[in-house]
BALODO-469982 format. One line per field, with one value per atom (N, C-alpha, C): atom name; residue in one letter; residue number from 1; x, y, z. Coordinates in steps of 0.2 Angstrom, whole numbers, plus 2048, in hexadecimal, padded with zeros to 3 digits. Each point is the difference from the previous one (the first is absolute). Example, Ala and Ser with C-alpha at 12.3 -4.5 7.8 and 13.67 -1.06 7.14 Angstrom:
BEGIN
atomo	N; CA; C; N; CA; C
residuo	A; A; A; S; S; S
num	1; 1; 1; 2; 2; 2
east	842; 7FC; 804; 7FE; 804; 7FC
north	7E4; 806; 806; 805; 806; 805
up	827; 800; 800; 7FC; 801; 803
! end
This chain:
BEGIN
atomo	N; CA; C; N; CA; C; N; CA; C; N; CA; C; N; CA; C; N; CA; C; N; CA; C; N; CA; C; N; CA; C; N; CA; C; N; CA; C; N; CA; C; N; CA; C; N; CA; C; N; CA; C; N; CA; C; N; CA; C; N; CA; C; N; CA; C; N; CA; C; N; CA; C; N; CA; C; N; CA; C; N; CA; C; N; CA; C; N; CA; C; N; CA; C; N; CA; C; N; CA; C; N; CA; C; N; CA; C; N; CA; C; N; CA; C; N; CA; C; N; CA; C; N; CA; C; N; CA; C; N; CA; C; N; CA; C; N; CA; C; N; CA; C; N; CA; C; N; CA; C; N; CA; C; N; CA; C; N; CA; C; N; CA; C; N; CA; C; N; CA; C; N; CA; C; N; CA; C; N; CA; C; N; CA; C; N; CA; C; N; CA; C; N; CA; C; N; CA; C; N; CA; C; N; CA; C; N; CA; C; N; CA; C; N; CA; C; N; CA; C; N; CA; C; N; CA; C; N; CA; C; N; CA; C; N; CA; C; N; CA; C; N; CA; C; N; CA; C; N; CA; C; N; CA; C; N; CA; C; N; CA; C; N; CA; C; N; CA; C; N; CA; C; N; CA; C; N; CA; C; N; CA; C; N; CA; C; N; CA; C; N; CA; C
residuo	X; X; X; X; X; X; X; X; X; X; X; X; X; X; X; X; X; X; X; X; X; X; X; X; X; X; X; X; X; X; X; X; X; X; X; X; X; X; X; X; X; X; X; X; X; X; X; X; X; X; X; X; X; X; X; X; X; X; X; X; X; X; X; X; X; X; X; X; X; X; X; X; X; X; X; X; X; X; X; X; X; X; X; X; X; X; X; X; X; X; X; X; X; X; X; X; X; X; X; X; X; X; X; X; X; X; X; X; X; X; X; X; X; X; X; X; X; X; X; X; X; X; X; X; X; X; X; X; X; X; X; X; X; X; X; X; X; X; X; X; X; X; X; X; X; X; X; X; X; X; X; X; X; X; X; X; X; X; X; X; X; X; X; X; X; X; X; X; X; X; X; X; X; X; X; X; X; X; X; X; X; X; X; X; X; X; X; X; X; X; X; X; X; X; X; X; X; X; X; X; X; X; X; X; X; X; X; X; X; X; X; X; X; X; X; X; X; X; X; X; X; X; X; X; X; X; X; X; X; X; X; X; X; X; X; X; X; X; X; X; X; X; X; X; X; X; X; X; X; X; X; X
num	1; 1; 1; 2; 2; 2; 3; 3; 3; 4; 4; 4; 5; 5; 5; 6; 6; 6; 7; 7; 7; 8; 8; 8; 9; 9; 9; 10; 10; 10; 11; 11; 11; 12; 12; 12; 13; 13; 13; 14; 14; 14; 15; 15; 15; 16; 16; 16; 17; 17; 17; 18; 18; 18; 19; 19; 19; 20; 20; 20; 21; 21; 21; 22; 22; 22; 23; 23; 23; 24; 24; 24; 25; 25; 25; 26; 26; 26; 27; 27; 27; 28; 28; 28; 29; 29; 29; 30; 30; 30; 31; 31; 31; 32; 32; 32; 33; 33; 33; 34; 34; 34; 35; 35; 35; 36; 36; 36; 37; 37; 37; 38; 38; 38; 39; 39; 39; 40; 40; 40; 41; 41; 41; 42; 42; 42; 43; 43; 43; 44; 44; 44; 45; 45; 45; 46; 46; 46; 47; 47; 47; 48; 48; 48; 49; 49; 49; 50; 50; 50; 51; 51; 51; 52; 52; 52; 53; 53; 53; 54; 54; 54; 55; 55; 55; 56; 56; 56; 57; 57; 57; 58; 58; 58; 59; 59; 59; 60; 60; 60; 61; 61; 61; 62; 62; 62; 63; 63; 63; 64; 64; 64; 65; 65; 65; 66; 66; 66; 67; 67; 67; 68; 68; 68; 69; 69; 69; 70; 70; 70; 71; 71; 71; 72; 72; 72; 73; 73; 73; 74; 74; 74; 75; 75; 75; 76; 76; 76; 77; 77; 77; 78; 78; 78; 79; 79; 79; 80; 80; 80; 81; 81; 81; 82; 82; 82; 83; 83; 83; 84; 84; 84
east	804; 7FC; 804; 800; 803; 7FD; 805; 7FF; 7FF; 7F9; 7FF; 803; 804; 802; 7FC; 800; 7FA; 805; 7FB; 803; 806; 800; 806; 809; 7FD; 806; 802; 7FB; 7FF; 805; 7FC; 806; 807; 801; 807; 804; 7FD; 803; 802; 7FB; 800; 808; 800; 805; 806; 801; 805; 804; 7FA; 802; 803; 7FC; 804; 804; 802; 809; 805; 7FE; 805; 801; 7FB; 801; 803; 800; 803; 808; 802; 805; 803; 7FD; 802; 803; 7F9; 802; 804; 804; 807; 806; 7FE; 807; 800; 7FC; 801; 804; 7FD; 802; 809; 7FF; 809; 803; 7FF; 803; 803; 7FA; 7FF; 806; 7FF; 806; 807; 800; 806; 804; 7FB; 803; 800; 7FD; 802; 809; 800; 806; 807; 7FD; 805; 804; 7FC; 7FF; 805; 7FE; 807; 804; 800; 805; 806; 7FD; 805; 802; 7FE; 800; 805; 801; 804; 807; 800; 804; 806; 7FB; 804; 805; 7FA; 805; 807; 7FE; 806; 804; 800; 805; 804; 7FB; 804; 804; 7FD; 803; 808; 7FE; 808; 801; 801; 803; 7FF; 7FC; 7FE; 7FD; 7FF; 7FC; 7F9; 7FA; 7FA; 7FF; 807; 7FF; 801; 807; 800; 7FD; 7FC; 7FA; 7F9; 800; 7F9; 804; 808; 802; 7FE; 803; 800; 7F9; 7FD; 7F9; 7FD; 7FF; 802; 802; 805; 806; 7FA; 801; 7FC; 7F9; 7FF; 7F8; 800; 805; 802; 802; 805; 802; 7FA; 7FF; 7FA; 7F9; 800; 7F8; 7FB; 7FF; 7FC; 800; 7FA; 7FB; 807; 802; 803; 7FE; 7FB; 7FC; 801; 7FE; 800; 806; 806; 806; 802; 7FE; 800; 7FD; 7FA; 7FA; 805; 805; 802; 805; 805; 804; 7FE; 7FA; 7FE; 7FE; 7FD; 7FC; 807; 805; 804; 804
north	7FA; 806; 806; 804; 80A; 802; 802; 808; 807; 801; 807; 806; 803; 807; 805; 804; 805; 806; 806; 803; 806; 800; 802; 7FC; 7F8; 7FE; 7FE; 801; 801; 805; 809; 803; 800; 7FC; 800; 7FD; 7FA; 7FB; 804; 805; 802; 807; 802; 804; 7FD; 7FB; 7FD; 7FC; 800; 7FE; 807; 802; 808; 803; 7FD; 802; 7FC; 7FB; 7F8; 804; 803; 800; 80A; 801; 805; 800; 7FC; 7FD; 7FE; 7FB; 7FC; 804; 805; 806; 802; 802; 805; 7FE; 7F8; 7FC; 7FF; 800; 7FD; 806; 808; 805; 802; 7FD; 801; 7F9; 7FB; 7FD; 801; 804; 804; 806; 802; 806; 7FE; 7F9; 800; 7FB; 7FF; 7FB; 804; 80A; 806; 7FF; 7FF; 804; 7FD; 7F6; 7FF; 801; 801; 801; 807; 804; 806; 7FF; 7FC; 801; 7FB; 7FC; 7FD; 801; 805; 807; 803; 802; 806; 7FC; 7FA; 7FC; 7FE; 7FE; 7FF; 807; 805; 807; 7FF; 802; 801; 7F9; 7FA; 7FA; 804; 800; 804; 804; 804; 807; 801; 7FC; 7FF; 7FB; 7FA; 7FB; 7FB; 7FF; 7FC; 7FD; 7FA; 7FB; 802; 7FC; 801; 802; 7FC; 802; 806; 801; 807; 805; 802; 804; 800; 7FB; 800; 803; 7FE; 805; 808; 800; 809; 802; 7FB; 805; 800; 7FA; 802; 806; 7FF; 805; 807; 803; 804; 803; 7FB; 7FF; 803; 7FC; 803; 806; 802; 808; 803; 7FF; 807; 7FF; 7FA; 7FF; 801; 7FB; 801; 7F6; 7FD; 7FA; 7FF; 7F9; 7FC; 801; 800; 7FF; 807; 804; 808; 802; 7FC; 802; 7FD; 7FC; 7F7; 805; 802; 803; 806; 806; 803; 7FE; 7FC; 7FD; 7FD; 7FB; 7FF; 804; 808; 805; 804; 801; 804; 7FF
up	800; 800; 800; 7FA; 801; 805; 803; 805; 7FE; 800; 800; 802; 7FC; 803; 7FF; 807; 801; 7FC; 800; 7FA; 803; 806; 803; 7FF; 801; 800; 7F7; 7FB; 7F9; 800; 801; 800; 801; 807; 803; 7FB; 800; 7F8; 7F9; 7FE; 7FA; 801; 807; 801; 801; 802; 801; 7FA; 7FA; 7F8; 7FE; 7FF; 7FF; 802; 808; 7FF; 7FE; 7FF; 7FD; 7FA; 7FB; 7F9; 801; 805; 7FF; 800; 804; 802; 7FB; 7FC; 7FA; 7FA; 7FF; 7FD; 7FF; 805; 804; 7FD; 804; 7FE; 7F8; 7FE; 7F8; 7FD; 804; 7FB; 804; 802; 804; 7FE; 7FC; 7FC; 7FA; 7FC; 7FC; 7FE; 805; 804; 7FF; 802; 801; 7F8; 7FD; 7F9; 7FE; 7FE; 7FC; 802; 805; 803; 801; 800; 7FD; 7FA; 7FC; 7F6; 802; 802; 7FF; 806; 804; 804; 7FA; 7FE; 7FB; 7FB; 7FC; 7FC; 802; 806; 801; 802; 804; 800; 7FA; 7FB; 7F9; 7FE; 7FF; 7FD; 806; 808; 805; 7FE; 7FD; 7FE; 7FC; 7F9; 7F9; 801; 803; 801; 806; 804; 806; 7FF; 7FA; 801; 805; 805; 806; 7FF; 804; 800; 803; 800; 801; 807; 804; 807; 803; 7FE; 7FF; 7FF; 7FA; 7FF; 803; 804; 806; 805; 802; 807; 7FD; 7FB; 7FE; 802; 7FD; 800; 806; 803; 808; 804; 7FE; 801; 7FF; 7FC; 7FD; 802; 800; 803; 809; 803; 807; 7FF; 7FE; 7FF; 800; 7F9; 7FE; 804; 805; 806; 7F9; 7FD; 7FA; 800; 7FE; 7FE; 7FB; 801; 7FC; 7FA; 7FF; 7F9; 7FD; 803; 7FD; 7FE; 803; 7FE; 7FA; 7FF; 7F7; 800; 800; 7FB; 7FB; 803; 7FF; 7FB; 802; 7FD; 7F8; 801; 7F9; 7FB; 804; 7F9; 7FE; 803; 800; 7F6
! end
């Protein structure tokens, strides 16, 4: 036999899907966020290889590197590096 939800705990349920999916939401678009990011963080990586003769590791220190110095989002640093 189902149990009846009165329309209080109906609510509660319905709000408590709503945050799940709000959640889900979130994290999909901060996935999202971060596979734009890898794509130019590896962009800018290549150019800083070509460009100073380094290996791929070295190029993530720099931009590291860089990112620290200037207090600016790894990614906004690559973002820069790849339009320039």
């Amino acid at each position: 036999m189902v149990d009846e939800l009165t329309a209080a705990q109906a609510a509660e349920r319905i709000a408590e899907l709503e945050a799940a999916l709000k959640k889900c939401v979130a994290h999909a678009e901060g996935i999202e966020t971060a596979l734009q990011s890898r794509d130019v963080i590896g962009q800018a990586k290549g150019i800083l290889m070509e460009r100073g003769h380094v290996d791929a590791q070295a190029a993530f220190s720099e931009l590291v590197a860089m990112s620290q110095t200037l207090n600016e989002k790894l990614r906004d640093v690559a973002q820069r590096i790849a339009t320039q």
